[in-house]
C-alpha positions in Angstrom: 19.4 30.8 53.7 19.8 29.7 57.6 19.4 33.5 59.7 21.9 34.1 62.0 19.4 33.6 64.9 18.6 29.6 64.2 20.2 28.1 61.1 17.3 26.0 60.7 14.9 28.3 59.7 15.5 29.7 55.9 14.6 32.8 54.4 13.1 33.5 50.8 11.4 36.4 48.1 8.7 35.8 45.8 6.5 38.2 43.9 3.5 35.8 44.5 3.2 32.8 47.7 0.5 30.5 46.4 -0.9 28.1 49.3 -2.5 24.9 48.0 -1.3 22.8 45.1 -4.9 21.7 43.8 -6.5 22.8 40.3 -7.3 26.5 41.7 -3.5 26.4 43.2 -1.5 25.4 40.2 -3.5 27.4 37.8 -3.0 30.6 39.1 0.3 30.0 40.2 0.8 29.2 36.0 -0.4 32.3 34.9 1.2 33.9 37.0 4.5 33.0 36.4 3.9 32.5 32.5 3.2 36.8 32.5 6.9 36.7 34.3 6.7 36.6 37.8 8.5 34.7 40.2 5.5 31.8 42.2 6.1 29.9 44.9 3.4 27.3 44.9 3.5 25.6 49.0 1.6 22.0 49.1 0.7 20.1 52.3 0.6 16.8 50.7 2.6 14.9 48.0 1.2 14.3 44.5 -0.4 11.9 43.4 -3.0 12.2 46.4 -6.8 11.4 46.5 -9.6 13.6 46.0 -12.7 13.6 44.7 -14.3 15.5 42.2 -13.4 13.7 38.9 -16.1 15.2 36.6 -15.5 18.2 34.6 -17.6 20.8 32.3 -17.1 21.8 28.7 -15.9 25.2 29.8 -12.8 23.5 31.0 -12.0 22.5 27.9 -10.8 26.0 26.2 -9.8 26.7 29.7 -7.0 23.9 29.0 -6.5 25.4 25.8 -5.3 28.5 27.1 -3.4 27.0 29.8 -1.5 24.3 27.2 -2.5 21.5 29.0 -5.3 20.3 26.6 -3.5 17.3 25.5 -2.3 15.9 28.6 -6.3 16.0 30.0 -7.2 14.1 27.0 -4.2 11.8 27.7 -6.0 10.6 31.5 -9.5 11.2 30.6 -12.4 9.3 29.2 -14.5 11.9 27.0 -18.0 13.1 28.6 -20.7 14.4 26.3 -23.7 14.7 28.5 -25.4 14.0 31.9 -27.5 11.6 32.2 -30.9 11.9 35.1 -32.5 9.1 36.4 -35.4 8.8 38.1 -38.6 7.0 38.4 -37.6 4.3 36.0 -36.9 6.7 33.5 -33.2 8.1 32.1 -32.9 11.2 30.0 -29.5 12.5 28.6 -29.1 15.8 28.5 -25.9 16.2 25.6 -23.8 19.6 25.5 -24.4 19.9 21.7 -27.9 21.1 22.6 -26.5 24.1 24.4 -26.8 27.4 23.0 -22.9 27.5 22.2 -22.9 24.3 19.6 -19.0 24.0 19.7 -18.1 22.7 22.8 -19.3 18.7 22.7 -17.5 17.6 25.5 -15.4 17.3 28.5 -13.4 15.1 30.7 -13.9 12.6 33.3 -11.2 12.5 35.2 -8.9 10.6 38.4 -8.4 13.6 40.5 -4.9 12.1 41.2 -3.9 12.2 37.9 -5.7 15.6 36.7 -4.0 17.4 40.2 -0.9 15.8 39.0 -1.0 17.3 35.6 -1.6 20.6 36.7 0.9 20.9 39.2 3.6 19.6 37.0 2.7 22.1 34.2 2.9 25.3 36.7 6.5 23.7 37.1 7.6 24.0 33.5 6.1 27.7 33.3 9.3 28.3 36.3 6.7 28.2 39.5 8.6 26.6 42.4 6.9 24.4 43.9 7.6 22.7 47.3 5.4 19.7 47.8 5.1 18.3 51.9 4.7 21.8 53.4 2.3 22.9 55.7 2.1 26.5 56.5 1.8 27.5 59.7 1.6 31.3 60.2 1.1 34.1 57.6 1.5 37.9 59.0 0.3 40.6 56.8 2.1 43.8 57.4 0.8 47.0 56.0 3.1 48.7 53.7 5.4 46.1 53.6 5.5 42.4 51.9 3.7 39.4 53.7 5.8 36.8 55.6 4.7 33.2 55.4 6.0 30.8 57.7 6.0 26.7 56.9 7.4 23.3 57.8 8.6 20.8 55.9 8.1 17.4 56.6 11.6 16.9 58.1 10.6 19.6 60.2 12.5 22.5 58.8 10.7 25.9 59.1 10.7 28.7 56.3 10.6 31.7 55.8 9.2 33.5 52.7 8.4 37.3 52.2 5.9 37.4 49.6 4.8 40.9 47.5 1.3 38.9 47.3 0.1 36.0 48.7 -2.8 33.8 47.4 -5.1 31.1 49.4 -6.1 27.8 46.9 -6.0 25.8 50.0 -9.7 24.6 49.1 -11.9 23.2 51.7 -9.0 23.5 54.1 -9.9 27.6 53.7 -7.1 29.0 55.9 -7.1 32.9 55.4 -11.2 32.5 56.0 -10.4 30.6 58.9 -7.9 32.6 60.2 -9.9 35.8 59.6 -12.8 34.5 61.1 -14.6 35.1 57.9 -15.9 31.9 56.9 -19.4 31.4 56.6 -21.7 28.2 56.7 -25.0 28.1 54.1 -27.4 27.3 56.2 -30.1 26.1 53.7 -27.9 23.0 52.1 -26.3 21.2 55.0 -25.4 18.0 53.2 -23.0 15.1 53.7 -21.5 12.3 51.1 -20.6 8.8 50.8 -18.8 7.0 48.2 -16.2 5.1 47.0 -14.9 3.6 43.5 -16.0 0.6 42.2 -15.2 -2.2 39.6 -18.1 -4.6 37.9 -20.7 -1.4 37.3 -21.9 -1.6 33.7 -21.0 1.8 31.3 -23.7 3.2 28.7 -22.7 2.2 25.2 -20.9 3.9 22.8 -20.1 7.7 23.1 -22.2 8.1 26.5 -20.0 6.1 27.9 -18.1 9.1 29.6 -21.6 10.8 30.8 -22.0 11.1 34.6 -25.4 9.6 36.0 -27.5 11.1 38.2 -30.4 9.4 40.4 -32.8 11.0 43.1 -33.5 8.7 46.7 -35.4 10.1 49.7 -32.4 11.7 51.3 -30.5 13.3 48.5 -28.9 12.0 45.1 -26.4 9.5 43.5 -23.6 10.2 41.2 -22.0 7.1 38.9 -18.9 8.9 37.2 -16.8 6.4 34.7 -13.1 6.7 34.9 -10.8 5.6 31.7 -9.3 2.9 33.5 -12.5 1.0 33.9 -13.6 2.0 37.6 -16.4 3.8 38.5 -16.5 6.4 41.1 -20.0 6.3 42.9 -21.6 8.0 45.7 -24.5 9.8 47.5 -24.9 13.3 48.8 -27.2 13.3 51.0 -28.7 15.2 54.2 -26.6 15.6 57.2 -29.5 13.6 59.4 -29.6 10.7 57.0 -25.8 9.9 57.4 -25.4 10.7 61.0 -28.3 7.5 61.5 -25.1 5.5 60.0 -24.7 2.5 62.9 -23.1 0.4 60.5 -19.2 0.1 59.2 -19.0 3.0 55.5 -18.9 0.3 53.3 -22.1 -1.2 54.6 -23.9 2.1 54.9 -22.8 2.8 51.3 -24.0 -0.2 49.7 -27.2 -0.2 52.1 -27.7 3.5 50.9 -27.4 2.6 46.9 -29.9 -0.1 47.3 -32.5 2.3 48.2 -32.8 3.3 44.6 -34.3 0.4 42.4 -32.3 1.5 39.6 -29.1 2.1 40.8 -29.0 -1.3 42.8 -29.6 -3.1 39.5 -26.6 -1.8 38.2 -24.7 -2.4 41.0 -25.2 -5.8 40.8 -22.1 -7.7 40.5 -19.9 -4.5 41.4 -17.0 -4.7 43.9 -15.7 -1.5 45.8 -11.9 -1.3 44.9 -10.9 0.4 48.3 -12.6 1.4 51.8 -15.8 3.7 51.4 -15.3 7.1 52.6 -17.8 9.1 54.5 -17.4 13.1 54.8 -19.3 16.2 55.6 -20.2 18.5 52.7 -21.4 21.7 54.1 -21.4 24.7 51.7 -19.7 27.8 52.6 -18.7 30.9 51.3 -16.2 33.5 52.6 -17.3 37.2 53.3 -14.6 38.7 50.6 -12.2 37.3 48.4 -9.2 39.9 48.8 -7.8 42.4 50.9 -4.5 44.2 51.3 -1.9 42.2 49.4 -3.9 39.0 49.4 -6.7 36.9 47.4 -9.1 33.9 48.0 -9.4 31.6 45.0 -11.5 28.2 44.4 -13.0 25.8 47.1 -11.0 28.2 49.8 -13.7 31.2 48.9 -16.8 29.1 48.5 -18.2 25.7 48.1 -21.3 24.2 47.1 -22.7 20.9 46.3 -21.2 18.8 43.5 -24.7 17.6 41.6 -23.3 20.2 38.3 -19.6 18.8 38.3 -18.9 22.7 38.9 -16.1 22.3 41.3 -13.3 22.2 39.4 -14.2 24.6 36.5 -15.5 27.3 39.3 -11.5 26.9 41.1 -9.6 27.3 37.6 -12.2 29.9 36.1 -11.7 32.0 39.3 -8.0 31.1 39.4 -7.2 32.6 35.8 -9.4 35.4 36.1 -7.5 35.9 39.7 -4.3 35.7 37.8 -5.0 38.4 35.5 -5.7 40.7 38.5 -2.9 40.3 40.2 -0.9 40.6 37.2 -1.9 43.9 36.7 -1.6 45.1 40.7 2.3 44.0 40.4 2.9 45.8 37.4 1.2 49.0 39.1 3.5 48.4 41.4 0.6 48.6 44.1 -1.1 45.8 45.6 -3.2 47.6 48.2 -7.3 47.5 47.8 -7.5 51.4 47.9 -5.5 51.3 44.7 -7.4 48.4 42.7 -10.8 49.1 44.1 -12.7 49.1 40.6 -10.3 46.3 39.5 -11.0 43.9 42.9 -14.7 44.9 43.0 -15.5 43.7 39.5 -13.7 40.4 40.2 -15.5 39.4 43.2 -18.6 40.3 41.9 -17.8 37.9 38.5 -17.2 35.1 40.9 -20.1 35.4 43.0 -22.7 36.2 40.3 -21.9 32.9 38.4 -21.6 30.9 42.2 -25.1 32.6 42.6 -26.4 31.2 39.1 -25.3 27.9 39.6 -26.6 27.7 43.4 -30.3 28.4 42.9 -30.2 25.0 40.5 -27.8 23.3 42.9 -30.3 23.9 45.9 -32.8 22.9 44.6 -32.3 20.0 42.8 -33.9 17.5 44.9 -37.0 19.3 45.3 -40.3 17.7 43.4 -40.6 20.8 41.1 -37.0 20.5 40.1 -37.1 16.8 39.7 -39.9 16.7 37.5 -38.6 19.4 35.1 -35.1 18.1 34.7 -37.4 14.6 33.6 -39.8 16.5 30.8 -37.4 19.5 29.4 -39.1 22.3 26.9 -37.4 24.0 25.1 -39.8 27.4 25.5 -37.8 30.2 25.0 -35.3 28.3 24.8 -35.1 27.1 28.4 -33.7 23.9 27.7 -30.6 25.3 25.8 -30.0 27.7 28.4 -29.9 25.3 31.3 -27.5 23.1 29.0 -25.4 25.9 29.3 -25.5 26.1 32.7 -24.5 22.4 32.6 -21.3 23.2 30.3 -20.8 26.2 33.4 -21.4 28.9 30.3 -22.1 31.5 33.1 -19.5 33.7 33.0 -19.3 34.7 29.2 -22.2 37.0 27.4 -24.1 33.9 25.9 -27.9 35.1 26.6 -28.3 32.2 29.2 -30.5 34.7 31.8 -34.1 35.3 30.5 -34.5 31.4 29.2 -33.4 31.0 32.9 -35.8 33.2 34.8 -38.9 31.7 32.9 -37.9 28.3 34.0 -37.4 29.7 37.3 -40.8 31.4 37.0 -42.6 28.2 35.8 -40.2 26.1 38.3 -42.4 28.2 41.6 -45.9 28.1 39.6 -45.3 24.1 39.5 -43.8 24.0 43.6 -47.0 25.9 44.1 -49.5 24.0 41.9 -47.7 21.0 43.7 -48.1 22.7 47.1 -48.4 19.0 48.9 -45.0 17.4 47.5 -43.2 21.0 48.0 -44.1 21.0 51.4 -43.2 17.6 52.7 -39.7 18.4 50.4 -39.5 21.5 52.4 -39.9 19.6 55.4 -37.4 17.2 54.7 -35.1 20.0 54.0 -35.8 21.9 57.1 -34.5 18.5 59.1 -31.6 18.9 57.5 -31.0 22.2 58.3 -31.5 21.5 62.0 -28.7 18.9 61.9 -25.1 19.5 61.8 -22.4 16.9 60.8 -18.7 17.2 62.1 -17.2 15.0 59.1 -14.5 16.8 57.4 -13.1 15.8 53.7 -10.5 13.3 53.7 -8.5 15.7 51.8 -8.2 19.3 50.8 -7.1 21.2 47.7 
C-alpha cells in the first residue's frame, strides 16, 4: 500500500526478500517457500534474458530431482555424457560413467534463457512472488528489527518491503559484497572471455553429441558447448593482456582468436556467428563471508571462478538449497541473528568454500603444461582417474572418497611441473603477465 507520506511508494512483509532471479535466486527462493514461507524473489531484468553458462554437471541432475524440475530440463536440453579435451592433435573423452559414483551418466546442456526461465517459473508455482523489472536500490539492516529493502520498478515506482531475512543471488552483480566493501579479487587468475553462438560447427556423432569440448591456445582455452536447437555456443577464456591487445571489432578478434588453434579452426570452417560476439572480463572473486545478521550470500554473488568445469551453475543451486535449509531452520527458531546459529552458519560456509577450494586448484591450473599433459594420458592409479571424473560430475560435496585419489595426482601433478621445470616456468611466466594486467570489462549480464 501507498504510505501516507508519498502514495507512490508501497509498503510490503515477507519472511524471506531474495535479490536476483538467476539459478541460485529461484532455487532458494523455492525451497524456501515449498517448507512454507512467504518469498519475495526481486529481478532486474525480464525473463527470457541472455547469459552464459549453458553447460551443466551430473550433480545437477538429482538436484532437479529434488527440486521437481527434472522433466522440464530434459524438455530444453540436449543430454551431455562427458567432456571432451583437445589438444596437440589429439581428443580424449572423459565419460561420467567412469566416475566413482556409476549412476549418474549424464547431464544437460543447456540455453541459459530457457534453463533461467524454467527455474524462475517453478519458484512461482511453489507461491514465491516474484517481481520481474526491479532494481533494488537500498537495503538497511537494522539490528533487532526486520531488514527494509527499497526498489524501482521500471515505471519508476519505488517499494518498500520489510523482510525477516534477506538473501543476495544477484550473481556477478554481488551487491551486499559491494555494498559491504567485502568483495575480493583473486589475484592469481585474472582472465577475460570472448564468445558468441554459432551455426555450421560440426557435433561428435551419436551420444557425444551433447559433450562440451575443450582445446588449449597460448593464452588460455576454448569451449565448443552444443545446444538442442542446433547452435553452438563457443568461446575463449583467456588472459586479461591477450584481450586487451584486441584493435579489431569482437567478432573479428573472436574468429582471429579461434584460428589460433589448428583444430578448432578446422571445425570452424563453414560456421556463421548467429548474433554479435561478446567480449567481457572474468575475474574471480570471492566475498569475505557469506552471512551475517539477518542476511546470506548465495552463488556467483559469494564467489566466482573460471568456467573450464561447467561448475557455475551446479556451485549457485548446490549452495542455494543447502542455504535454504539454513534459513529454514533460523525462522522456525524464531532467531535469525549469527550469535544464535553460529555452529549452524559456520558449518555452511565452510561446506561452500571447501568444495569452491577443491574445484579451484584444478580450475587454476588447467592451462599449465603439467596439467595439460595429465588431463591428455589419465591413470587410473589409485584411482586418480575416477576421482577427478568426480570432480568433473561436481561430486565434492557428498562423502564419495574423492580426496586421497586427488592428492596423489596433485603430488605427481608438482613432481611432473618440477621434472618439467622449463615449460612450468615460461607457463608461470605467462601467468604472472596476467596477473599484472587488469581488464575493466564487465559481463553483459548478471544473475
Amino acid at each position: 500500500m501507498a504510505t501516507a507520506a508519498n502514495p507512490a511508494i508501497k509498503t510490503a512483509t515477507c519472511d524471506v526478500l531474495v535479490i536476483g532471479g538467476g539459478p541460485a535466486g529461484s532455487t532458494i527462493s523455492a525451497f524456501l517457500a515449498k517448507a512454507g514461507h512467504k518469498v519475495v524473489l526481486l529481478e532486474k531484468d525480464h525473463h527470457p534474458r541472455f547469459h552464459i553458462g549453458e553447460s551443466l554437471l551430473p550433480m545437477n541432475v538429482p538436484l532437479f530431482e529434488r527440486l521437481g524440475v527434472l522433466d522440464d530440463i530434459k524438455r530444453i536440453g540436449l543430454p551431455k555424457f562427458g567432456a571432451e579435451f583437445n589438444d596437440h592433435g589429439k581428443t580424449l573423452t572423459w565419460y561420467f560413467t567412469e566416475a566413482m559414483v556409476k549412476n549418474r551418466p549424464n547431464t544437460y546442456e543447456v540455453r541459459r534463457s530457457e534453463f533461467d526461465q524454467v527455474l524462475i517459473q517453478h519458484t512461482r508455482k511453489f507461491g514465491t512472488e516474484v517481481h520481474e523489472g526491479v532494481r533494488v536500490t537500498e537495503v538497511e539492516f537494522r539490528q533487532g528489527q526486520t531488514t527494509r529493502v527499497t526498489a524501482r520498478d521500471d515505471d519508476g515506482t519505488i517499494r518498500h518491503w520489510e523482510a525477516k531475512y534477506v538473501v543476495d543471488a544477484t550473481g556477478r552483480d554481488t551487491l551486499l559484497a559491494n555494498r559491504l566493501g567485502m568483495k575480493q579479487r583473486n589475484p592469481a587468475h585474472n582472465s577475460s572471455a570472448v564468445f558468441g553462438h554459432f551455426e555450421g560447427v560440426p557435433r561428435r556423432p551419436g551420444k557425444d553429441e551433447g559433450n562440451i569440448s575443450i582445446y588449449w591456445f597460448d593464452h588460455g582455452w576454448y569451449w565448443m558447448i552444443p545446444l538442442r536447437d542446433g547452435a553452438m555456443s563457443v568461446g575463449a577464456v583467456c588472459w586479461s593482456y591477450y584481450l586487451k591487445s584486441r584493435k579489431k571489432p569482437v567478432d573479428q578478434f573472436l574468429w582471429d582468436t579461434l584460428n589460433m588453434n589448428p583444430m578448432v579452426a578446422e571445425r570452424m570452417q563453414g560456421a556463421k556467428l548467429m548474433a554479435p560476439a561478446l567480449a567481457t572480463g572474468n575475474f574471480s572473486y570471492q566475498a569475505e563471508t557469506m552471512y551475517g545478521d539477518g542476511w546470506m550470500i548465495v552463488g556467483d554473488a559469494f564467489a566466482f571462478i573460471d568456467p573450464v568445469f561447467s561448475s557455475g551453475v551446479y556451485l549457485a543451486m548446490n549452495s542455494a538449497e543447502r542455504g535454504a535449509k539454513v534459513i529454514d531452520e533460523m525462522l522456525r527458531k524464531g532467531d535469525v541473528t549469527v550469535a544464535g546459529n553460529r555452529h549452524l552458519l559456520r558449518h555452511y560456509e565452510r561446506t561452500i568454500r571447501n568444495g569452491l577450494k577443491t574445484f579451484s586448484w584444478f580450475i587454476y591450473r588447467i592451462t599449465t603444461p603439467a596439467m595439460r599433459k595429465m588431463f591428455m594420458h589419465p591413470r587410473n592409479i589409485w584411482r586418480m582417474e575416477e576421482a577427478v571424473l568426480s570432480l568433473l560430475s561436481a561430486d565434492v560435496f557428498d562423502k564419495t572418497p574423492i580426496h586421497r585419489p586427488l592428492l596423489a595426482f596433485k603430488t605427481i601433478y608438482w613432481i611432473s611441473t618440477l621434472w618439467n621445470w622449463r615449460e612450468s616456468l615460461a607457463s608461470w611466466r605467462q601467468r604472472q603477465r596476467a596477473w599484472n594486467t587488469r581488464l575493466d570489462y564487465e559481463w553483459q549480464s548478471g544473475e
